[in-house]
C-alpha positions as CSV (number, residue, x, y, z in Angstrom):
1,X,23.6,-4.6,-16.8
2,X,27.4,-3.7,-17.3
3,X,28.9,-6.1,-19.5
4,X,32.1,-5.5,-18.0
5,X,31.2,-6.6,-14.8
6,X,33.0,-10.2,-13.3
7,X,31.1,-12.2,-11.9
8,X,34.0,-14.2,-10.6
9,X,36.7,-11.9,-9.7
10,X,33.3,-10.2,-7.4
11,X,33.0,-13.7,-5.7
12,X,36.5,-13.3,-4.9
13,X,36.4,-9.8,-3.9
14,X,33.7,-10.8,-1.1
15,X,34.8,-14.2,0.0
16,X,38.4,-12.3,0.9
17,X,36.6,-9.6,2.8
18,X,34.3,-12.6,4.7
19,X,37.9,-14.2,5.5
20,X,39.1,-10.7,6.8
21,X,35.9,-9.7,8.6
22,X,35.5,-6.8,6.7
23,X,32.7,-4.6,5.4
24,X,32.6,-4.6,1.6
25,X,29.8,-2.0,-0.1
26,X,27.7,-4.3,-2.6
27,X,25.1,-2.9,-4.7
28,X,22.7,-5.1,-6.5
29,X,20.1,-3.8,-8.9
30,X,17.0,-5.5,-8.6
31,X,16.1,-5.8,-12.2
32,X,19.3,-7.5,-13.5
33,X,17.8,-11.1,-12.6
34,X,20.8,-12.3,-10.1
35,X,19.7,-14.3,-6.9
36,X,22.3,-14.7,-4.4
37,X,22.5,-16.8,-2.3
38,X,23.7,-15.1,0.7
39,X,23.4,-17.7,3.7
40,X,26.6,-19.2,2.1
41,X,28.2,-16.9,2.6
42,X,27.9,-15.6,6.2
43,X,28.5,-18.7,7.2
């Protein structure tokens, strides 16, 4: 997992591009433990 990695400013990036209706490449690696929770967001 990179240490450097916000998780916040990452919400942010992806909320704006919701907003926008744009396409935004995510890439999640399945070993690293998160669970999103996408319905929020395509809402």
């Amino acid at each position: 997992m990179d240490k450097l990695f916000n998780w916040e400013s990452a919400e942010e990036l992806c909320k704006a591009a919701r907003d926008k209706k744009e396409a935004i490449p995510v890439r999640i690696y399945l070993g690293s433990g998160f669970n999103p929770n996408v319905v929020e967001y395509m809402k």
